[in-house]
Backbone as ProteinMPNN parsed JSONL, in Angstrom:
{"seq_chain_A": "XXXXXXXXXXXXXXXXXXXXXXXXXXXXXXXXXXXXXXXXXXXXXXXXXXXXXXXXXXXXXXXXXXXXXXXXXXXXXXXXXXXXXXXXXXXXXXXXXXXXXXXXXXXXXXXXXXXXXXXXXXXXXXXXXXXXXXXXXXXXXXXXXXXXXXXXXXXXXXXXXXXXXXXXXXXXXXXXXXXXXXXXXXXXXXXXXXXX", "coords_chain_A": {"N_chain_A": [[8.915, -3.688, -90.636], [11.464, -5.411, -92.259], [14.001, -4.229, -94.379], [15.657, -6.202, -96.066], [17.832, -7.592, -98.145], [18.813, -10.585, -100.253], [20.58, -11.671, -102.728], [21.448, -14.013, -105.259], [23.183, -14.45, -108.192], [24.66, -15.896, -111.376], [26.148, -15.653, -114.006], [28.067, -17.658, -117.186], [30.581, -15.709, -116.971], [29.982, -14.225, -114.372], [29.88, -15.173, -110.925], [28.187, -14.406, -107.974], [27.019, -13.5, -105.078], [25.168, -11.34, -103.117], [24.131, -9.871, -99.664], [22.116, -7.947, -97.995], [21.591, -5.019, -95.756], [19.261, -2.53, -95.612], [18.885, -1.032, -93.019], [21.137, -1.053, -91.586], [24.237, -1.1, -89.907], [26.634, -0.004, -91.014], [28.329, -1.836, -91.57], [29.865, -4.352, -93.642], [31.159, -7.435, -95.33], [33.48, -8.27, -97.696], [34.41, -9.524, -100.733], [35.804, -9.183, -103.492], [36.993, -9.939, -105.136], [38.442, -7.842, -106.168], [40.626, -5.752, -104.972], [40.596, -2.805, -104.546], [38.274, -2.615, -105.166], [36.621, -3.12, -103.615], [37.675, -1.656, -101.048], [35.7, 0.411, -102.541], [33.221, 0.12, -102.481], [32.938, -0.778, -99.658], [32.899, 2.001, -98.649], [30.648, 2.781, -99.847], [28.956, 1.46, -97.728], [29.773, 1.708, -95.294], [29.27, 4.672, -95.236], [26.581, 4.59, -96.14], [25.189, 3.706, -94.226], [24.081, 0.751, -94.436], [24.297, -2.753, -94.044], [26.497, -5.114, -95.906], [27.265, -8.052, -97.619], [29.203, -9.351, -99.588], [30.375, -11.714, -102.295], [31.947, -12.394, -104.84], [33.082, -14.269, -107.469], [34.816, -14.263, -110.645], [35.413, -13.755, -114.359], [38.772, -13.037, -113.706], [40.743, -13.516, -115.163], [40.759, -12.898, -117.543], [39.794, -9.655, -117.855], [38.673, -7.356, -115.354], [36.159, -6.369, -116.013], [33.538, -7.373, -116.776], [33.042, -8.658, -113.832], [33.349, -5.99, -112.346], [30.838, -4.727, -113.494], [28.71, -6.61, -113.213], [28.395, -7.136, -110.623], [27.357, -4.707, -109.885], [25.077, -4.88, -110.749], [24.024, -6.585, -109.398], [24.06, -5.182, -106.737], [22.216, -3.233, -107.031], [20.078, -4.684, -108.016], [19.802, -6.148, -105.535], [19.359, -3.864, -103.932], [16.879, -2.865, -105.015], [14.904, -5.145, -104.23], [14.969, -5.034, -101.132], [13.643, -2.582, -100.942], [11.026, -2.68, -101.595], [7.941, -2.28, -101.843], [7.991, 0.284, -101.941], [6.994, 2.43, -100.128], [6.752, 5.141, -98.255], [9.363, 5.811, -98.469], [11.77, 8.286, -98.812], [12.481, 8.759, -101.093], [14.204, 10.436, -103.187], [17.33, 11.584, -102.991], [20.939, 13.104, -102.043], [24.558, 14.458, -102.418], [27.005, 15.871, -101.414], [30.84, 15.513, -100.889], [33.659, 15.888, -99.81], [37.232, 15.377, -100.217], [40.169, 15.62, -99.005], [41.788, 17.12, -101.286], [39.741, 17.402, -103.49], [36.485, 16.693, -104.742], [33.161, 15.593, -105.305], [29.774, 15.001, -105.865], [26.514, 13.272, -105.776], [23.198, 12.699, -106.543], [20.029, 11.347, -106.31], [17.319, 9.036, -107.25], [15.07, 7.149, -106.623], [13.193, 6.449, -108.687], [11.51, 4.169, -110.207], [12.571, 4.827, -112.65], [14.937, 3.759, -115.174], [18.378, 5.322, -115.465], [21.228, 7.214, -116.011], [23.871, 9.81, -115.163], [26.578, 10.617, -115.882], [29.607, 11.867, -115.058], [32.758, 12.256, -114.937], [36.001, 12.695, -114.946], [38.726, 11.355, -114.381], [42.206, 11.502, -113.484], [43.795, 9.828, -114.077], [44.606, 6.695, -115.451], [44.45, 4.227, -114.132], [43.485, 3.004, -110.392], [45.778, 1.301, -108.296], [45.307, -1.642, -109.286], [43.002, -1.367, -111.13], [41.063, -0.593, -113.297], [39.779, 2.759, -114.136], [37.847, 3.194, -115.873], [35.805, 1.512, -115.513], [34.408, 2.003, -113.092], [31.937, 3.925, -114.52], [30.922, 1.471, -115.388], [30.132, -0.349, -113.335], [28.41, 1.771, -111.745], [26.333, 2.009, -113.805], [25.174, -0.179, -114.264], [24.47, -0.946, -111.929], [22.314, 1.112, -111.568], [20.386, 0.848, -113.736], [18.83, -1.567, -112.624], [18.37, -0.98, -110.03], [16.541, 0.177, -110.72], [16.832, 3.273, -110.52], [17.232, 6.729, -111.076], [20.233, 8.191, -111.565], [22.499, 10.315, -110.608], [26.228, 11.612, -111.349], [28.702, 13.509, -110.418], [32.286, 14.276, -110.41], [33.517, 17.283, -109.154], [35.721, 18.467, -108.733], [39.599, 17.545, -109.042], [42.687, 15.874, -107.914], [44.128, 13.972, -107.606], [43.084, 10.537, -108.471], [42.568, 8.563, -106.957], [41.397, 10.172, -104.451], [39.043, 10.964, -106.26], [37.595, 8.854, -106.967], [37.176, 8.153, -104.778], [35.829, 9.952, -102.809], [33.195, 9.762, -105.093], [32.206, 7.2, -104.455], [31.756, 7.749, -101.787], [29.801, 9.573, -101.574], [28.126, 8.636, -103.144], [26.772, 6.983, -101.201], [25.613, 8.193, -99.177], [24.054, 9.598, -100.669], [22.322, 7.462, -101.248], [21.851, 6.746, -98.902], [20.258, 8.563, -97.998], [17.872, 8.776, -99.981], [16.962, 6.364, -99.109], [15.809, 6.312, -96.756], [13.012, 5.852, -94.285], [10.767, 8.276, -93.926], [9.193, 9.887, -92.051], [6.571, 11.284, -91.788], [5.28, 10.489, -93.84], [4.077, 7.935, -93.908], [3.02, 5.016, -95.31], [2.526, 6.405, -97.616], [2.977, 6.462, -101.111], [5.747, 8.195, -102.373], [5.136, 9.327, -105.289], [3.428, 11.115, -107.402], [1.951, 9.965, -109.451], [1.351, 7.175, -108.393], [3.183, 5.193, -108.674], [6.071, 3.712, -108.045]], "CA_chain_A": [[9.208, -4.396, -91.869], [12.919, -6.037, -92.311], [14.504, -4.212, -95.366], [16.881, -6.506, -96.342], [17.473, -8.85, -99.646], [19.712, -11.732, -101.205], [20.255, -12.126, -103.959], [22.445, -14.426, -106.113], [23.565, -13.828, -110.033], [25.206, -16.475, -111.943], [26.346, -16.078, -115.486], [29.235, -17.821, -117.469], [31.584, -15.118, -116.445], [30.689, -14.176, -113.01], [29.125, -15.756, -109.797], [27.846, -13.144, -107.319], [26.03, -13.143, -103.722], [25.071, -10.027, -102.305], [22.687, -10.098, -98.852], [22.15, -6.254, -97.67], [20.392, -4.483, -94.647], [19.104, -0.815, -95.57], [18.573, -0.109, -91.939], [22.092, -1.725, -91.023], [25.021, -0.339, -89.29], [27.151, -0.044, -92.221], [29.272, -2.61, -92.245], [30.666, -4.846, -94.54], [31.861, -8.167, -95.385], [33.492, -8.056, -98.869], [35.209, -10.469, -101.166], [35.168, -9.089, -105.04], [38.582, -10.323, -105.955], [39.221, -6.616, -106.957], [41.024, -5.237, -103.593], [40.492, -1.197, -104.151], [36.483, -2.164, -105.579], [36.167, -4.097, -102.36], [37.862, -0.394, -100.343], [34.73, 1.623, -102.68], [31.893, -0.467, -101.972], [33.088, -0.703, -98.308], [32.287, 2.881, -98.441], [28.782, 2.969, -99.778], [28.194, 0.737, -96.615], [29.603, 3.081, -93.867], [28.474, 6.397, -95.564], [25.416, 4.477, -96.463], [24.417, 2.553, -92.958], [24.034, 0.282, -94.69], [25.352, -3.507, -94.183], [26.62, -5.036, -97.42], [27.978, -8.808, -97.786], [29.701, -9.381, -100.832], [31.092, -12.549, -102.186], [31.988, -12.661, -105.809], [34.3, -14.872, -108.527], [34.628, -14.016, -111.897], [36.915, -13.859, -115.108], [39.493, -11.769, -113.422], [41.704, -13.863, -115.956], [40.631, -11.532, -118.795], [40.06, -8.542, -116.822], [37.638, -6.768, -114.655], [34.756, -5.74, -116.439], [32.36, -8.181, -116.261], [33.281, -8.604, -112.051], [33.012, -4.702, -111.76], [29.642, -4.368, -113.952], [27.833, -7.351, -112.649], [28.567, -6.319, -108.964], [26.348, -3.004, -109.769], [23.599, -5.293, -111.405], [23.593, -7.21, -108.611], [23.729, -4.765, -106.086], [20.985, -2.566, -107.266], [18.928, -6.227, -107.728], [19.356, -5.81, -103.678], [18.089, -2.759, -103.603], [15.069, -3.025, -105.614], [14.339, -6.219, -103.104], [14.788, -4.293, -100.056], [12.989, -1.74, -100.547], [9.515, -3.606, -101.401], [7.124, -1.061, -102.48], [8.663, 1.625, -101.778], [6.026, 3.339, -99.375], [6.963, 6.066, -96.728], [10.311, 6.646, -98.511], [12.369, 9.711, -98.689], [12.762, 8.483, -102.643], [15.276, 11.713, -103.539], [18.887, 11.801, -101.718], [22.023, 14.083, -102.336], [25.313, 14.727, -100.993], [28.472, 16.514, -101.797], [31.648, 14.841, -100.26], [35.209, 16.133, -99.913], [38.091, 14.601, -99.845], [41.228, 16.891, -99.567], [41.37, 18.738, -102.928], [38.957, 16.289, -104.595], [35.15, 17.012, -104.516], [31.748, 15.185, -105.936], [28.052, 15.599, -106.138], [25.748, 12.197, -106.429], [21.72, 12.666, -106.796], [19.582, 9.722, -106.474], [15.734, 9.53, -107.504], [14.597, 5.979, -106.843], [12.803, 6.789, -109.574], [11.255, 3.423, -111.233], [13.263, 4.661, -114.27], [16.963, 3.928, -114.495], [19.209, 6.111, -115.945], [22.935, 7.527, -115.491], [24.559, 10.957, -116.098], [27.958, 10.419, -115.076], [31.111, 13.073, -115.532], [33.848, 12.116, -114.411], [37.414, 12.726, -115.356], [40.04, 11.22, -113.948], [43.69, 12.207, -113.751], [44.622, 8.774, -114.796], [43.516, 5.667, -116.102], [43.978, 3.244, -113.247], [43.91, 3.368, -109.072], [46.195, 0.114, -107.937], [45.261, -2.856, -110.796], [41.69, -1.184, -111.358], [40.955, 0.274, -114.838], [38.562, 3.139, -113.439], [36.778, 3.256, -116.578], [35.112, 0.73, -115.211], [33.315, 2.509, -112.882], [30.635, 3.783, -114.638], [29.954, 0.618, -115.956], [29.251, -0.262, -111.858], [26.95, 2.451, -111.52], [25.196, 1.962, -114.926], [24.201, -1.444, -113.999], [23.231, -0.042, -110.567], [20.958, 2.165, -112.56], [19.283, -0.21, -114.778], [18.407, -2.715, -111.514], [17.314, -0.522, -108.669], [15.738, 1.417, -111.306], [17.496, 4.287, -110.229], [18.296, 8.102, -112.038], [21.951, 8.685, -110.481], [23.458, 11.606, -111.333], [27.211, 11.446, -110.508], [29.362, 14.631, -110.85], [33.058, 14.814, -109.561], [33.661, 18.408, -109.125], [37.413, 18.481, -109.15], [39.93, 16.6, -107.989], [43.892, 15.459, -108.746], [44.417, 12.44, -107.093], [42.236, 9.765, -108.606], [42.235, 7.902, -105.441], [40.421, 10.76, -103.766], [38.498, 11.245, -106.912], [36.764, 7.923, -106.777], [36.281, 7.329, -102.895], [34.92, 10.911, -103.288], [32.352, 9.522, -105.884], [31.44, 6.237, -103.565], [31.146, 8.328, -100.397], [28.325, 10.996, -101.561], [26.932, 7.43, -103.927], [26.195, 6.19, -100.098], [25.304, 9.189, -98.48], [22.756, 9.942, -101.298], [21.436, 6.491, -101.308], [20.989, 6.438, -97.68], [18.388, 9.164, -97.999], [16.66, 8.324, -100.647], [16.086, 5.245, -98.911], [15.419, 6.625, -95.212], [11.869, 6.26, -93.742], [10.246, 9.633, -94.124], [7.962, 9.455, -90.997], [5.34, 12.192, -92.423], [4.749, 9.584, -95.2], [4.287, 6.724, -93.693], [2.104, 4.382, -95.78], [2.287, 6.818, -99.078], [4.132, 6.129, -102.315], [5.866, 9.678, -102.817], [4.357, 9.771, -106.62], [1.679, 11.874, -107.765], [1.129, 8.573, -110.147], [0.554, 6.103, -107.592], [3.603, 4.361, -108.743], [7.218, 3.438, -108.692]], "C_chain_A": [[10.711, -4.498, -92.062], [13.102, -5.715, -94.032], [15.293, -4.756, -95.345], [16.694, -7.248, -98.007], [18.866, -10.062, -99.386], [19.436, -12.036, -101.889], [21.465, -12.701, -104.396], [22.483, -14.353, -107.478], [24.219, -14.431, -110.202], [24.978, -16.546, -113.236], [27.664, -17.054, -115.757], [30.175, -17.197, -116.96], [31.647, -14.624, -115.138], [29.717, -15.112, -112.006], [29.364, -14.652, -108.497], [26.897, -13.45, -106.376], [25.74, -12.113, -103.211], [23.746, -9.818, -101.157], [22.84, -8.549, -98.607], [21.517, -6.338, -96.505], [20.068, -3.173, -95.049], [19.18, -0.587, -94.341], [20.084, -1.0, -90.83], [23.0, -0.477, -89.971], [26.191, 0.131, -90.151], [28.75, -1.095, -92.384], [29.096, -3.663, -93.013], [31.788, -5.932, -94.399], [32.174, -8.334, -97.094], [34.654, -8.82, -99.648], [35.187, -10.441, -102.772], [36.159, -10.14, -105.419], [38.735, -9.114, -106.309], [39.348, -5.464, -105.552], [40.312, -3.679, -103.538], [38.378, -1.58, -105.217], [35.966, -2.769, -104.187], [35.871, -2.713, -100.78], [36.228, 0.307, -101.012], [33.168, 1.165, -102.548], [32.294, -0.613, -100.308], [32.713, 1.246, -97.318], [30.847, 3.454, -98.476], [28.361, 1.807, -98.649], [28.632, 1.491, -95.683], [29.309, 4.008, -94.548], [26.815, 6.284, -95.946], [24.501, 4.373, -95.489], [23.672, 1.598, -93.76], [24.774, -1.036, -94.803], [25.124, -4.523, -95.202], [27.862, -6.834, -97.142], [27.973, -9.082, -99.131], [30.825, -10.367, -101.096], [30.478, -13.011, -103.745], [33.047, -13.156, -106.577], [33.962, -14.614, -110.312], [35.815, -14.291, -112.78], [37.881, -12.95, -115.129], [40.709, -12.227, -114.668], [41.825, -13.275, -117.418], [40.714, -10.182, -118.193], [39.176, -8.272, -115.917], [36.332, -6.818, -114.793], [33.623, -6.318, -116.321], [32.026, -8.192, -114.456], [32.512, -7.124, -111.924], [31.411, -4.707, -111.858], [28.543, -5.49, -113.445], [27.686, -7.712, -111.123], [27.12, -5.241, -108.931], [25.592, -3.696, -109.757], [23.395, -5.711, -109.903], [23.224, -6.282, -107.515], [22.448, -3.786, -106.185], [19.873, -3.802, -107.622], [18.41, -5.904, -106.265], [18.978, -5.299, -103.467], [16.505, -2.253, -103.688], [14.717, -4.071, -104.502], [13.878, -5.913, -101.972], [13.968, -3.29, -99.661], [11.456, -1.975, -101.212], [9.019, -2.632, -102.232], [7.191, 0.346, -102.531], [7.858, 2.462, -100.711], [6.654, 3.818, -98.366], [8.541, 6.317, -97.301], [10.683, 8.056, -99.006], [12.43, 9.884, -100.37], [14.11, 9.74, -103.116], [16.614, 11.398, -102.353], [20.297, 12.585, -102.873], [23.162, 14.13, -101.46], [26.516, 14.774, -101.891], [29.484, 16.202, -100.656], [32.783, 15.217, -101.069], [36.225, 15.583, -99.811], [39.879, 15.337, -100.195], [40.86, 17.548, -100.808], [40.202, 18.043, -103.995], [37.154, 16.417, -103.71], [33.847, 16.554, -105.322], [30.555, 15.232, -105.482], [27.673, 14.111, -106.366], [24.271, 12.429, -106.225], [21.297, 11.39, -107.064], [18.383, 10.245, -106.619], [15.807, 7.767, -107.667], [13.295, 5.553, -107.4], [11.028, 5.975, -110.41], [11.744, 3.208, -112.475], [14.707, 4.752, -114.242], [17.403, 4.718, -115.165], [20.108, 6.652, -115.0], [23.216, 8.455, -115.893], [25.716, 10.986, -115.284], [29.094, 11.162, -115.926], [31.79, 12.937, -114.601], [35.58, 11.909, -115.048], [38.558, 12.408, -114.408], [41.207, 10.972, -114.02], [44.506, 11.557, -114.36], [44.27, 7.236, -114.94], [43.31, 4.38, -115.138], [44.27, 3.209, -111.692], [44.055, 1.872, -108.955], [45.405, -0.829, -109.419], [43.914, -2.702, -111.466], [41.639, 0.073, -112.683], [39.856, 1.161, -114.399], [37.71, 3.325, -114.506], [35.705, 1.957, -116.497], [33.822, 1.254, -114.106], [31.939, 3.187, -113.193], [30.46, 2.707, -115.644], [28.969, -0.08, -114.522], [27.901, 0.623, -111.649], [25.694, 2.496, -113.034], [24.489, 0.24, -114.59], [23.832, -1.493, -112.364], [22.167, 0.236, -110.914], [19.857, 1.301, -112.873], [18.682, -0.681, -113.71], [17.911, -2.698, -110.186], [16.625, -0.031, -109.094], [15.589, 2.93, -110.836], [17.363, 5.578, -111.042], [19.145, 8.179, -111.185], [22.329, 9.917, -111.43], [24.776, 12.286, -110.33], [28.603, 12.396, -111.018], [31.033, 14.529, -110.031], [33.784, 16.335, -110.505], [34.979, 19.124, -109.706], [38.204, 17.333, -108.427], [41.386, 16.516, -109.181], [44.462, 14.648, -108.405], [43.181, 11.309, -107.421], [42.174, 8.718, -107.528], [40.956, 8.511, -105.153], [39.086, 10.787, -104.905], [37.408, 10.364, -106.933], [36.207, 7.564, -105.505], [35.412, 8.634, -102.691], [33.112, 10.485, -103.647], [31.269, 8.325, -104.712], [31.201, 6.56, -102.316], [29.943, 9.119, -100.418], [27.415, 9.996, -102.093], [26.232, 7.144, -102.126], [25.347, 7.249, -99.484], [23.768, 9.568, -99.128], [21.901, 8.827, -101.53], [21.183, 6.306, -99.989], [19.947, 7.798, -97.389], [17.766, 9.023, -98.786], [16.395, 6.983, -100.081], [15.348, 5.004, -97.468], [13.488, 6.396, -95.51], [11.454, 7.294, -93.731], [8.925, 9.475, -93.094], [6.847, 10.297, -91.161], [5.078, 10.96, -93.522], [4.362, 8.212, -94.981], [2.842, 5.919, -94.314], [1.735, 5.07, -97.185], [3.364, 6.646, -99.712], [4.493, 7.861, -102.449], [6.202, 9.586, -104.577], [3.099, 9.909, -106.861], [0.873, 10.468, -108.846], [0.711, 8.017, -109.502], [1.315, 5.39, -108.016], [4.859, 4.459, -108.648], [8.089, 3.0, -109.113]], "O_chain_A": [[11.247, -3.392, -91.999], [12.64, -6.466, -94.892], [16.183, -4.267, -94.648], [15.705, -7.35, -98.733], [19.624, -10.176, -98.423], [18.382, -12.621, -102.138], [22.524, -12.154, -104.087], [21.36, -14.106, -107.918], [25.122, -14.221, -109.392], [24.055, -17.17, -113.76], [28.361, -17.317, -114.777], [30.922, -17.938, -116.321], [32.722, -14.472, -114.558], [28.797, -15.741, -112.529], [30.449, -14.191, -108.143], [25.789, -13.707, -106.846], [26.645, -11.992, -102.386], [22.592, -9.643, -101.55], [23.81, -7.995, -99.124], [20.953, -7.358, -96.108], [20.987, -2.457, -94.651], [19.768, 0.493, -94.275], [19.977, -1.396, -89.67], [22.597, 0.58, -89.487], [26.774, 0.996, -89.496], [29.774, -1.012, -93.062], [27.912, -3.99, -93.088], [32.853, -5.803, -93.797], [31.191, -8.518, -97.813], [35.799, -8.735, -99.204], [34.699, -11.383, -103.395], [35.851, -11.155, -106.045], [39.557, -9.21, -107.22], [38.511, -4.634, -105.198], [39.568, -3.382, -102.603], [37.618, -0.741, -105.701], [34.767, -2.762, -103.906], [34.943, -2.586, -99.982], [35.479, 0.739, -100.135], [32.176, 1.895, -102.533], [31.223, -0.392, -99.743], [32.459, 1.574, -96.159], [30.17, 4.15, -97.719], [27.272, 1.27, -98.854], [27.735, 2.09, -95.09], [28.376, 4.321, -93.808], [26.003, 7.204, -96.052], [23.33, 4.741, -95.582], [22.449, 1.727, -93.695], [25.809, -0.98, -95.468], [23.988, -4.894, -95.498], [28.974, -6.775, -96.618], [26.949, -9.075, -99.814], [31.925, -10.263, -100.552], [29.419, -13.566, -104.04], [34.092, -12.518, -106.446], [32.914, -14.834, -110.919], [36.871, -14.807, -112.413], [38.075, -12.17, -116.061], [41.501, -11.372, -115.064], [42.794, -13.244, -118.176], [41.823, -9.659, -118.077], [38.717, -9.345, -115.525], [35.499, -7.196, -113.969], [32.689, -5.757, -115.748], [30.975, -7.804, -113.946], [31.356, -7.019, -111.514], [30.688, -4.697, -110.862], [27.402, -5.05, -113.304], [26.888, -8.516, -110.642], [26.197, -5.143, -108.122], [24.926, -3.583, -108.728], [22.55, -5.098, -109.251], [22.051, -6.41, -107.164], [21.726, -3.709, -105.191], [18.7, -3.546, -107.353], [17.297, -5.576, -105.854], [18.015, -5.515, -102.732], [15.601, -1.713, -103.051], [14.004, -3.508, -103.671], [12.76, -6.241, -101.576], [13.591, -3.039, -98.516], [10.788, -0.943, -101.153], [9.611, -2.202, -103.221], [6.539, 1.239, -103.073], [8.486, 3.504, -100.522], [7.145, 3.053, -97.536], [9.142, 7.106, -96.571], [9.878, 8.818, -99.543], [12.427, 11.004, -100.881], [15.135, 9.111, -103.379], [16.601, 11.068, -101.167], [20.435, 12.529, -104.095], [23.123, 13.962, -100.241], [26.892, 14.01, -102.78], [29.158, 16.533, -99.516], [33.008, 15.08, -102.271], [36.094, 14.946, -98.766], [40.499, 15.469, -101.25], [39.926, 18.266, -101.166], [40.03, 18.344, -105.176], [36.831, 16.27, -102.532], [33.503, 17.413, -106.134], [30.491, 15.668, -104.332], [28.43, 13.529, -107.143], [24.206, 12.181, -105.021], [21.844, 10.528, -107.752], [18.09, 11.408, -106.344], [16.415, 7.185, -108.565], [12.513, 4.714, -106.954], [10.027, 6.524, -110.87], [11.651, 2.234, -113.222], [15.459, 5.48, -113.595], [16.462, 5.09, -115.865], [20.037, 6.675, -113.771], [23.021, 8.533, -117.106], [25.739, 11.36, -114.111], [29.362, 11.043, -117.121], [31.562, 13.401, -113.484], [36.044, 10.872, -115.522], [39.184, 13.259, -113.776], [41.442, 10.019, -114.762], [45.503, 11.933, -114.977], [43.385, 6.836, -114.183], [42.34, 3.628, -115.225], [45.471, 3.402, -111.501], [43.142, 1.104, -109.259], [45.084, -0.254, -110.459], [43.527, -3.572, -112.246], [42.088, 1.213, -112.803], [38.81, 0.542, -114.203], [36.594, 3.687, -114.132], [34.955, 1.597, -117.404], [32.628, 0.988, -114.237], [30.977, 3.115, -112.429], [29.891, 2.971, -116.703], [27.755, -0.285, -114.481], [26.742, 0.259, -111.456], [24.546, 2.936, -113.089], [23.343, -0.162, -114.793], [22.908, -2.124, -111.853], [21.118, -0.332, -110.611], [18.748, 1.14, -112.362], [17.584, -0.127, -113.665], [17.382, -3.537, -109.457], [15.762, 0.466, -108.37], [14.558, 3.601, -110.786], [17.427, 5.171, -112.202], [18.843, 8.239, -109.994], [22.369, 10.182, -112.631], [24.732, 12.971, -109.308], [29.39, 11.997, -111.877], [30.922, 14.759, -108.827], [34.246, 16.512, -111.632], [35.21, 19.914, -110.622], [37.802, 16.51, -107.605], [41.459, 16.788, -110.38], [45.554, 14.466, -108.943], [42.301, 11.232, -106.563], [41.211, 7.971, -107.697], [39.843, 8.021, -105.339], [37.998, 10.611, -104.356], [36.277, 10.851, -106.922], [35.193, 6.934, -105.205], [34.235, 8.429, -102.394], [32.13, 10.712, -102.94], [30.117, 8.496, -104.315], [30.497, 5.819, -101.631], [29.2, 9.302, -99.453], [26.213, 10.069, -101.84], [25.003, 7.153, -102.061], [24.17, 6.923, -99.334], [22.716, 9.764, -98.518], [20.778, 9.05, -101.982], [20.18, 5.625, -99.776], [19.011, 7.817, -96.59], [16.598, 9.138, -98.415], [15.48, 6.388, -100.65], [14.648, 4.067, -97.085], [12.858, 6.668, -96.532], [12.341, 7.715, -92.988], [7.845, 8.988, -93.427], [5.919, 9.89, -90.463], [3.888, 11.111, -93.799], [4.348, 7.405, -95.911], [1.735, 6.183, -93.846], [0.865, 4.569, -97.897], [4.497, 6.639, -99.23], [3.589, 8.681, -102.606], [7.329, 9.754, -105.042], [2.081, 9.243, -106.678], [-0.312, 10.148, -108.932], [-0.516, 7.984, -109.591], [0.733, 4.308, -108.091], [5.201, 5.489, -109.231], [8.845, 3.677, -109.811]]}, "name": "protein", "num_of_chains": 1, "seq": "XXXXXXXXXXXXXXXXXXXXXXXXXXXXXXXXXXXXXXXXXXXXXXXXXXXXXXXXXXXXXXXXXXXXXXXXXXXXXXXXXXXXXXXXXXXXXXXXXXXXXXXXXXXXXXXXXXXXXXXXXXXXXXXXXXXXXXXXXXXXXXXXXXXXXXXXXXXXXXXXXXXXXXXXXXXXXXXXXXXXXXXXXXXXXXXXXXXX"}
């Protein structure tokens, strides 16, 4: 079965393509208009194996926010696509990722139910022209659209650089097992409901 998707997203403010492979090699063709969101999604595709084309325009002429947050939607759209019914996956993934003095935690539960618990402090309010309080608006509209729980901890850290590629290296790491094949399962939904 060919996990992949495409999907396109057009509102007033942005226009958004995103095709995927879950069972890729993890690369990445990527075109946000927002250079260092282009570097942290280029990571959840090599730490993910996962390959990730990305080709979005928006109103960078106000600022970010819309671009950043309707990126997530979209990309968790892909995900829900890709992964069909979910049967025979690993559904759960984890992964703590270092990065010199800078350290995070991400938990995934591809759940059916979205939700976000995100703590993150960082040292300073923007890496290169990127307001990082923007990031969890990325992973909250992740959330909502793969129907995700994320739970996204950075540990420590004093370089908000590391602090965030940190965050999008363990996001990949923990979404490429919750979305692995689980070859003991093959053909069961892992919920005691029968749904997800």
């Amino acid at each position: 079965m060919n996990r992949t998707a495409d999907i396109t997203r057009n509102t007033q403010e942005t226009r958004i393509h995103v095709a995927l492979n879950l069972d890729g090699k993890g690369v990445a063709k990527l075109d946000s208009g927002i250079p260092f969101l282009d570097h942290m999604i280029d990571q959840i595709a090599r730490h993910g194996m996962i390959d990730i084309e990305l080709k979005a325009t928006g109103d960078l002429h106000i600022d970010a926010h819309h671009t950043v947050e309707d990126i997530g939607i979209t990309l968790g759209q892909a995900i829900t696509q890709a992964l069909g019914d979910k049967m025979g996956i690993v559904r759960y993934g984890h992964a703590y990722v270092p990065l010199d003095e800078a350290l995070s935690r991400v938990v995934i539960d591809l759940s059916g139910r979205p939700g976000l618990s995100y703590h993150v402090n960082f040292t300073r309010a923007r890496v290169g022209d990127l307001d990082v309080d923007l990031f969890i608006e990325f992973f909250q509209g992740f959330a909502n659209h793969a129907l995700a729980t994320v739970h996204i901890d950075n540990i420590r850290g004093v370089n908000a650089h590391h602090q965030a590629e940190t965050i999008f290296k363990a996001f990949g790491r923990a979404l490429r097992m919750a979305c692995e094949r689980d070859a003991r399962a093959t053909g069961i939904l892992p919920s005691t409901k029968g749904s997800l």
